[in-house]
MISE-650109 format. One record per residue (C-alpha): x, y, z; residue in one letter. Coordinates in steps of 0.1 Angstrom, whole numbers, plus 5000, padded with zeros to 4 digits. Each point is the difference from the previous one (the first is absolute). Layout:
BEGIN
XYZA
...
***
This chain:
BEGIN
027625901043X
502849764997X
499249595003X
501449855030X
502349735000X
499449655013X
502649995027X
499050345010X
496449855008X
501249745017X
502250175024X
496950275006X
497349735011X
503149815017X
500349694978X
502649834985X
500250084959X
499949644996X
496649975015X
498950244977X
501249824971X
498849705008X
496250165005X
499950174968X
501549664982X
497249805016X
497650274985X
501949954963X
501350355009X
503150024977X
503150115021X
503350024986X
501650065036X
499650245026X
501050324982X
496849984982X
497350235006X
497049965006X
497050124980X
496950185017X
497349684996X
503149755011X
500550285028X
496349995012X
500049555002X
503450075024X
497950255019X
497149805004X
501949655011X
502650135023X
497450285015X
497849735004X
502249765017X
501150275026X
496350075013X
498949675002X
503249935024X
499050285023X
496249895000X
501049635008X
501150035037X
496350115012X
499049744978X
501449715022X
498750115031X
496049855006X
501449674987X
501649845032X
496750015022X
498649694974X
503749845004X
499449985039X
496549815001X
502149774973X
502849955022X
497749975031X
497849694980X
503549854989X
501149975033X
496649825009X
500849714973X
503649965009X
498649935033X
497849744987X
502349864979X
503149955029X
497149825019X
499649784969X
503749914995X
500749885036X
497249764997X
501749904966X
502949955017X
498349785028X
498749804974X
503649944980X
501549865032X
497749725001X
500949914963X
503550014998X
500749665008X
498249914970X
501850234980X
503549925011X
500149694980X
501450154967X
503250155002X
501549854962X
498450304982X
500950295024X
503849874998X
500149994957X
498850385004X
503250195011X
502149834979X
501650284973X
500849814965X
502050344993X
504250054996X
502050264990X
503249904981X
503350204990X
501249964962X
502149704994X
498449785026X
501049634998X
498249695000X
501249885031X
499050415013X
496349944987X
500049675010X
500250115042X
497550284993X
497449764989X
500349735024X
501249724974X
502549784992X
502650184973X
499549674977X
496450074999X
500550304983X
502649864977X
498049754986X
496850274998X
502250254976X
501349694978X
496849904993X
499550324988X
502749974979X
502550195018X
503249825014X
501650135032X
502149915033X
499450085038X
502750304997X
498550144965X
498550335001X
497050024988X
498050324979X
497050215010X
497449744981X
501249725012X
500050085034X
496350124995X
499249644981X
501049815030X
498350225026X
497249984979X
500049635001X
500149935039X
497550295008X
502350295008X
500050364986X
503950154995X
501150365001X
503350104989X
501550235017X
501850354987X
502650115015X
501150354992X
503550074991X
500750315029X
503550154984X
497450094973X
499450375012X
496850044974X
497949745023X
499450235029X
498450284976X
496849794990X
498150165026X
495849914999X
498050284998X
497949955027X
503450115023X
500650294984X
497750245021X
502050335003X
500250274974X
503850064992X
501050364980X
500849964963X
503649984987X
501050224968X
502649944979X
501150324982X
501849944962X
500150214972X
503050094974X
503350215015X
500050335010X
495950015001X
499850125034X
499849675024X
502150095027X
498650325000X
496949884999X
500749785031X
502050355014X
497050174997X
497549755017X
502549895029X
501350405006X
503249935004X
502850054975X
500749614989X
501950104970X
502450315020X
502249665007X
500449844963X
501750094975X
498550184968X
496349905017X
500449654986X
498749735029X
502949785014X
498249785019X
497249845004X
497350155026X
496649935013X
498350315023X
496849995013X
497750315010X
496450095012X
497650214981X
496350035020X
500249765021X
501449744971X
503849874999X
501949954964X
503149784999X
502250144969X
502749824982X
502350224981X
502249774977X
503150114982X
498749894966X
498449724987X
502249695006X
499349965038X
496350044992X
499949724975X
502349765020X
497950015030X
496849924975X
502249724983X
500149855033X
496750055007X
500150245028X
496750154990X
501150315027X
498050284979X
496250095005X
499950344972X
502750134978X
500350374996X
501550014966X
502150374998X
499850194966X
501350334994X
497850224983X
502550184982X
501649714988X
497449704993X
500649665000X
503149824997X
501949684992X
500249925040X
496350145006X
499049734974X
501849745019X
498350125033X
496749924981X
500649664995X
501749915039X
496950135011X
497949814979X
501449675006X
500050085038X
495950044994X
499850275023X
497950334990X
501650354987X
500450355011X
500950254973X
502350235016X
500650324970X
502550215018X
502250334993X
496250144990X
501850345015X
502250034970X
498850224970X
500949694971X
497849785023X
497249844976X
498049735021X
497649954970X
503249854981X
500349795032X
496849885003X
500149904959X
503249794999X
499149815033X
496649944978X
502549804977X
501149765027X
496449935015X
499450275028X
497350234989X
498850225027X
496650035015X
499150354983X
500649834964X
498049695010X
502349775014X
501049875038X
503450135006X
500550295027X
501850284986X
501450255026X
501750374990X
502350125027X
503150175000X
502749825028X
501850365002X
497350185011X
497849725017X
496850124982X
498149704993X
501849795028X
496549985023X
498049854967X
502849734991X
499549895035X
496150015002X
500149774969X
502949725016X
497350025032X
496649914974X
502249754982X
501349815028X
496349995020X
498249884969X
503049754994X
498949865038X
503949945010X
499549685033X
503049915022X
500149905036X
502850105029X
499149665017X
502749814986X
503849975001X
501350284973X
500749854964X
500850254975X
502650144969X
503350154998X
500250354989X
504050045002X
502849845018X
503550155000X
503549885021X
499950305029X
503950025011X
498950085038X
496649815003X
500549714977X
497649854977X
497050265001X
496749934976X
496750234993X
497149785003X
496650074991X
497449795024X
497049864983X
498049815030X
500749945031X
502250225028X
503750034999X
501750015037X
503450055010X
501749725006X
497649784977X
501949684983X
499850074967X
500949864961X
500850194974X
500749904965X
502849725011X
501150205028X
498749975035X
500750205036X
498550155027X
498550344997X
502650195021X
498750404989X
497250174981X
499950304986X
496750174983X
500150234968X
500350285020X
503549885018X
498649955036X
500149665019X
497049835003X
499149655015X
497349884977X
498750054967X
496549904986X
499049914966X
500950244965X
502650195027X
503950054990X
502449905019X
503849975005X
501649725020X
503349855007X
500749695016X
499849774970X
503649764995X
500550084958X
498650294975X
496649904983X
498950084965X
497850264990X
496249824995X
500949735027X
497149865021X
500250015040X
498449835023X
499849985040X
500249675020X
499249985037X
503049735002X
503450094996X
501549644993X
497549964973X
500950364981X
503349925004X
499749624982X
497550184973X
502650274990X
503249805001X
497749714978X
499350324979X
503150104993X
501649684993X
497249994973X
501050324988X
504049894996X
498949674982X
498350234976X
502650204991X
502349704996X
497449894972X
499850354982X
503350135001X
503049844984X
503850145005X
501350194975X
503950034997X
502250304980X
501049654983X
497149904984X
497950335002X
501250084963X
499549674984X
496249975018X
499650374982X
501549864962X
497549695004X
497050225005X
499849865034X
499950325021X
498450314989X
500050185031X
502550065025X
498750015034X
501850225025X
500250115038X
499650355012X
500350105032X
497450215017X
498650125032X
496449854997X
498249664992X
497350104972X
***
């Protein structure tokens, strides 16, 4: 009789793997993840703590019942004392009239009370600034900092320790205070946890080496014939598609190769929960598989071992599962913690298990948003549309995108006019780890670009035209002109190794 599987156990008793895990580690059960199984005494503790658990909840309800007749005699001899106790008070309160004369005489200590020794200050306050916020003459304070050894005037700014020396020294407690620079777009991602209450579906990135079955891959998950529209099967753009499997949604980012996954990580556009890394089992890994690897490494995010093409009679997945040994991903059938996966794209046979596995990976990764919160989110693509304009793909990370939301992205800004899901059909809003399409925006983004929503139109507009003004004062800095009359001499010198160059094309990333 075959072991069964941790997950497997979970979802039977209608638990969480997690939960499981967590049990058996408080037990110095040693669990390697949730495709482990589970031996026959381990099986028997489960039985006996979760069994448990289930008939003392049903046994609790008749439980509760004989203990409110006590509570009413309680209740009943409370009431009797509060009673007594009004009847006390009022003659306390008879009694306080008659003194208050006699207590009215001291009215110096209640006034010193109220007073708050506390300011806040912004950086690069003055003397004569500090000065008014204490309540003294601007001399005063002058003559206290040059006994200290520091020589200033009334319009000299003063540092953060000064400013606490002299509060110090007239009984006053200073707080500077921070003011956070709003064109910087990375501010309004530092959620705390305790807001993020709402489970939000998992978002894969799929990579792998060319011609290894991605976009088939993605063909065969999505049913619809992605690839029937590109030429030799090779991804043009760059898309993100979301479906449901039980009950549980999947966002999916197909990327055309590897350079639009690594700028958006450059960035820091940490978009990707799990990487399904695509090898083809009749031709192992590769130069590009290897640089896969290491994106999705220094992204930190966990990996699915996709071995396709198993439908093909060279296919050897043992060779697969061997070289990928070499780069650190040893699956969980050799010892180690990496999912392996055999399926065939073509066929679809091992579709439903690559699936299962994203689902147990993304609940035991415990993936938080919220929808309560003005969208902020990445860009997936952005291209120049001749009819509707500037159009971008945005992936929403928290928060609930509207039509007609003022919105920033990268060092663009606009209203959002039009949105289009994954499946080309207009929608008006779009919750968290959903794709989207919209239009509306005044200037093409860049691939990797944050965006975030504002409930005031003046201030997205001041944010994004600040934000692009940044962005042209930075390519003044980097780039320097180059001429057809000094090109070849910078070349001779060794000043120019590379020439860079434009090409046209229909897509930003």
């Amino acid at each position: 009789m075959s072991k069964i599987r941790i997950h497997e156990y979970a979802k039977e008793i209608g638990l969480t793997s997690k939960e499981i895990i967590d049990f058996l580690e408080s037990k110095k059960v040693e669990v390697k993840s949730h495709m482990s199984s589970i031996e026959d005494d381990v099986l028997k503790m489960l039985d006996a703590e979760f069994k448990k658990n289930s008939k003392k909840q049903d046994s609790k309800p008749a439980a509760k019942k004989p203990a409110n007749q006590p509570n009413n005699n309680k209740q009943n001899q409370e009431n009797k004392n509060n009673k007594q106790n009004n009847k006390q008070n009022q003659k306390n309160k008879q009694n306080s009239k008659n003194q208050k004369p006699a207590a009215a005489k001291k009215p110096e200590t209640k006034q010193e009370e109220p007073k708050e020794k506390h300011f806040t200050y912004e950086e690069g306050i003055t003397v004569g600034e500090l000065a008014d916020k204490i309540g003294v003459d601007s001399s005063a304070i002058v003559k206290d900092l040059f006994m200290l050894g520091i020589v200033t005037n009334i319009n000299q700014s003063l540092d953060q320790d000064s400013v606490e020396v002299v509060a110090e020294n007239y009984g006053f407690t200073s707080e500077l205070e921070v003011h956070t620079d709003e064109s910087d777009l990375t501010n309004f991602f530092d959620l705390e946890e305790e807001t993020l209450d709402e489970v939000r579906p998992s978002v894969v990135t799929i990579m792998g080496h060319v011609d290894h079955g991605k976009t088939t891959l993605l063909d065969s998950i999505r049913n619809t014939k992605v690839t029937a529209g590109e030429a030799g099967g090779i991804t043009q753009h760059v898309g993100a598609y979301q479906i449901e499997h039980e009950g549980n949604k999947i966002t999916f980012l197909d990327t055309p190769g590897h350079a639009a996954f690594t700028t958006m990580r450059a960035r820091g556009a940490q978009v990707t929960d799990i990487t399904i890394l695509v090898v083809a089992a009749d031709d192992g890994v590769m130069p590009q598989t290897i640089e896969a690897i290491n994106h999705a490494k220094a992204a930190e995010v966990p990996i699915i071992v996709a071995v396709n093409k198993t439908d093909k009679p060279t296919a050897n997945a043992d060779r697969v599962m061997t070289e990928l040994g070499e780069h650190g991903l040893y699956p969980e059938d050799w010892g180690g913690d990496t999912i392996f996966v055999q399926l065939s794209a073509l066929t679809g046979e091992g579709i439903d298990d690559l699936l299962e596995m994203i689902t147990l990976v993304g609940e035991v990764s415990e993936l938080k948003t919220t929808s309560d919160m003005p969208a902020v989110g990445t860009v997936i693509d952005a291209e120049l549309d001749k009819s509707r304009g500037p159009a971008a793909s945005l992936l929403v990370q928290h928060g609930t995108l509207n039509v007609g939301d003022s919105i920033v992205v990268g060092s663009t800004y606009g209203k959002v006019r039009a949105m289009v899901s994954d499946m080309g059909q207009r929608i008006k809003s779009a919750g968290p780890s959903v794709p989207v399409e919209i239009t509306g925006i005044n200037d093409v983004p860049e691939a990797g670009d944050r965006f975030v929503v504002f409930k005031d139109d003046k201030k997205a507009r001041s944010i994004g035209e600040k934000r692009h003004e940044n962005k042209i004062m930075r390519d003044r800095e980097v780039n320097q002109k180059v001429s057809l009359d000094n090109l070849f001499e910078q070349m001779k010198e060794g000043e120019m190794k590379d020439l860079n160059i434009i090409i046209k094309g229909d897509a930003q990333g």
